[in-house]
N, C-alpha and C positions, 0 to 999 in steps of 0.2 A: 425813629428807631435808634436805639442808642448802639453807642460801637460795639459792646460786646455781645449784640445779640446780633449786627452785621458781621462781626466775627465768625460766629459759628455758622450763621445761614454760608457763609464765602466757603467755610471749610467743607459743610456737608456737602455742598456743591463740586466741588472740589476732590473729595473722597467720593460722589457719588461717580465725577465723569471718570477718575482712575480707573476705578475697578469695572465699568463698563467698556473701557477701554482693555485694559487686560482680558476681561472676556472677551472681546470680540479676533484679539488676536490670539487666545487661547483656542475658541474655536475655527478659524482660520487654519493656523496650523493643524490643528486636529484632522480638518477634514483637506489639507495638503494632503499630510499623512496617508491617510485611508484612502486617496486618489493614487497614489504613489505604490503602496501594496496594493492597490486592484490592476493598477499599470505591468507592473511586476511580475503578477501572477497570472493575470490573464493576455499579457501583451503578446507574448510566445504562440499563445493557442492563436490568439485572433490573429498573429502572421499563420500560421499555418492552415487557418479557415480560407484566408484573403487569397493564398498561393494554390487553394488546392483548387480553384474554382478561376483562375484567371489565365488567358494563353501566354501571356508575360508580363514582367510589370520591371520594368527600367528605369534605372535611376537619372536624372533626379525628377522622374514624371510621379506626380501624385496622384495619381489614378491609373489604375491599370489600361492595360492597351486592349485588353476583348477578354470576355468571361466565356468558358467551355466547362462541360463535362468529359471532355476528350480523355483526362488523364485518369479520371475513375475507369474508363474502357479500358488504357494501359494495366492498370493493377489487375482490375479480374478476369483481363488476357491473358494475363504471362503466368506460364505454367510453374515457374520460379517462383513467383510470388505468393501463388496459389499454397502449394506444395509450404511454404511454410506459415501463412496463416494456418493450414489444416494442421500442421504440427504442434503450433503453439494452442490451436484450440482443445486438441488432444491431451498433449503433454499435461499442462495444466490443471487439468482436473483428474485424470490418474494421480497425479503427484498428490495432490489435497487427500485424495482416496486411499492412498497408502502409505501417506503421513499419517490420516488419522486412525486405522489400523493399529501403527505404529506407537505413535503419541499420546491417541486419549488413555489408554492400559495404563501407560507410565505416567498420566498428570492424576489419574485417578488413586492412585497407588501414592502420590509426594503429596497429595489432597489429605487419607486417608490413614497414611501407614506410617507412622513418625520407625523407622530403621536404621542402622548404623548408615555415616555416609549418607544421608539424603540430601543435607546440604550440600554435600561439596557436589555430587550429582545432576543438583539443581543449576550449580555455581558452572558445573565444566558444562554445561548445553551452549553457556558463553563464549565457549574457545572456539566457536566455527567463525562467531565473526569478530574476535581479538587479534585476527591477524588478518595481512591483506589477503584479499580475496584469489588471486593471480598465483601468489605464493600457495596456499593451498591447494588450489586448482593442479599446479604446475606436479604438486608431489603426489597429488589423486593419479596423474596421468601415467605418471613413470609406473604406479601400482596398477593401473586399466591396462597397458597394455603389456603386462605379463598374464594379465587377468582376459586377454582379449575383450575385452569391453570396450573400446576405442571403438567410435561409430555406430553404437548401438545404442537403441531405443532402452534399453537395461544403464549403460552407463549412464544417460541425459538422466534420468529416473532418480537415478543415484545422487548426485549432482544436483536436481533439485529438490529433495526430500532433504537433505541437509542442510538447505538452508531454509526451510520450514520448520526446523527444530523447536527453537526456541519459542514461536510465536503458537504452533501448537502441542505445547507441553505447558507454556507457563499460564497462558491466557487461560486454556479449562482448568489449568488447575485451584487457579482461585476462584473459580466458576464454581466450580467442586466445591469449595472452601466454604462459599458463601451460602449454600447450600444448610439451613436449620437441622439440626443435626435432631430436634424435637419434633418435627414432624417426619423422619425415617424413621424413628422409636414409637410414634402413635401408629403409623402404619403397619411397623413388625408387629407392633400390640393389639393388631386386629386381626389379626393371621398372614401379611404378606411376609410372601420368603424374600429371600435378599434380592433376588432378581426381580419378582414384583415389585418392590420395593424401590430399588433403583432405575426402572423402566415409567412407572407412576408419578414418582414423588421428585428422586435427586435428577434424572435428566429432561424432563421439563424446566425445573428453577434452572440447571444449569444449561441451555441449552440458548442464549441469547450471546452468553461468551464464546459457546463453543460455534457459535455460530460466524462471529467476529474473528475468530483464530481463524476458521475455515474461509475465510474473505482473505483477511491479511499473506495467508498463506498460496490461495491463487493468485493473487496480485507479485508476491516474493517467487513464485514460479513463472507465470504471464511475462514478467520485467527481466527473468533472469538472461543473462549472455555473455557473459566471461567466461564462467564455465563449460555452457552448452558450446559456445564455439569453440570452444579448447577440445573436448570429449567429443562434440559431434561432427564439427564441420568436416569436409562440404559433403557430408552424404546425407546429414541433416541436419537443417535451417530451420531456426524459429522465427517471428516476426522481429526479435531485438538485435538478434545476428545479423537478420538479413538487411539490417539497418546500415550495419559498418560497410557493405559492400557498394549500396543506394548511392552510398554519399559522392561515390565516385561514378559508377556506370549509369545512373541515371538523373533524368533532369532535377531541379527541386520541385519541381511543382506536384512529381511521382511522390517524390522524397514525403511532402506536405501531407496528401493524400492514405499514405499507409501510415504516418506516423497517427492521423487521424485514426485510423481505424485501430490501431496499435492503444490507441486511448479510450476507446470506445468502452468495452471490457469494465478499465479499472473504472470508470467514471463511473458508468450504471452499478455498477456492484455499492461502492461507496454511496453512492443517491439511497438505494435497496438499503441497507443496511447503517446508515447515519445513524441512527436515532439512538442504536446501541454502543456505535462507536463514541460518539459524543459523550455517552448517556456515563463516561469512565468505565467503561469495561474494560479498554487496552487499557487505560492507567491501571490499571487494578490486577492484573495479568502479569507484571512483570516489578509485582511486592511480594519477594520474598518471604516467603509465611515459614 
């Protein structure tokens, strides 16, 4: 074999072990990576599964000292606790109910009705969360209570319908948007009035957005507590309030247990409705048309 043909076999050789080399620590790290974001993401919940089912777990023992249900009888004993899971199961979907009341009229209408000022009306839905959250809250309050709303089922209402603004006014509204504006004109062209019309045609197509808003919206209510504790405490507790109080008056293992249940909710909703969320419906909710 002559040298220049030993040459190139040495090089192929050569070039072939590099770059199987680089892949294999290309996918090495890759799948570090993707161990590291599943650690990450699910490390939190899997302490709070291990803690809500174990009587203690002490450090530096790697196994816990005895597995109980003891502390799930804690939570759906205590009338405390009780009292404001029923609140938050309440609150929570009134709020969605008379946000959308509120918001589909107006996402229908910034869909539909190009009128002076639509943008900047679009633009100021933004100012509920352009500033902090505490600081708003704080200047709601000074107004609740001349307004007597302080402690009341009316002010929490209030308080969380505002910060559903944004997610159900922008989201249907491109829902709306997307909506063929040719099959509402084949339909009028057959005799439907506007309401038939809009009942048949435009909220069927838009109703997988609005259906997404109305998720994201229980969930921006379900999680709220800055506010609700500002406006309601202590004559009413939701499950995210009654979290700050946990932290101190009761074990962690309670603590584990409702924050579980506390998660329950968002999880099943988003499993329910994934396909639409993925599917870019919130991307598509919050493009300014």
């Amino acid at each position: 074999m002559s040298s220049a043909v030993k040459s190139t076999v040495k090089r192929t050789v050569k070039d072939t072990t590099g770059h199987s080399v680089r892949s294999i620590v290309r996918s090495v790290v890759k799948y570090l990576a993707v161990c590291l974001a599943v650690l990450f993401i699910f490390g939190p919940f899997l302490w709070l599964v291990a803690h809500a089912f174990v009587t203690s777990w002490t450090y530096p023992n790697l196994w816990p000292d005895g597995f109980t249900m003891h502390w799930w009888s804690v939570v759906f004993s205590d009338e405390q606790l009780q009292g404001s899971i029923g609140n938050s199961l309440f609150l929570a979907p009134v709020t969605v109910l008379v946000s959308s009341v509120i918001c589909l009229p107006a996402a229908y209408a910034f869909s539909r009705f190009n009128f002076p000022g639509r943008r900047i009306f679009q633009v100021s839905l933004l100012a509920v969360n352009a500033f902090p959250k505490m600081g708003l809250y704080v200047a709601m309050a000074a107004i609740f209570y001349g307004l007597h709303l302080m402690e009341t089922v009316a002010g929490i209402l209030i308080v969380h319908v505002i910060s559903t603004l944004v997610n159900m006014t922008w989201i249907p509204a491109a829902a709306f948007s997307s909506v063929p504006r040719a099959l509402e004109e084949a339909a009028s062209d057959a005799g439907a009035g506007r309401f038939r019309v809009f009942w048949s045609v435009t909220l069927p197509i838009a109703a997988p957005g609005i259906l997404v808003a109305m998720v994201m919206s229980f969930l921006a209510s379900f999680d709220e507590s800055q506010g609700t504790y500002l406006i309601g405490a202590p004559k009413y507790m939701t499950m995210p309030t009654q979290m700050y109080s946990m932290v101190l008056n009761y074990p962690q293992q309670v603590s584990a247990v409702f924050a579980l249940i506390l998660a329950i909710p968002s999880v099943a909703l988003l499993l329910v409705c994934r396909k639409y969320i993925m599917g870019g419906r919130l991307a598509e909710g919050f493009q300014i048309r």
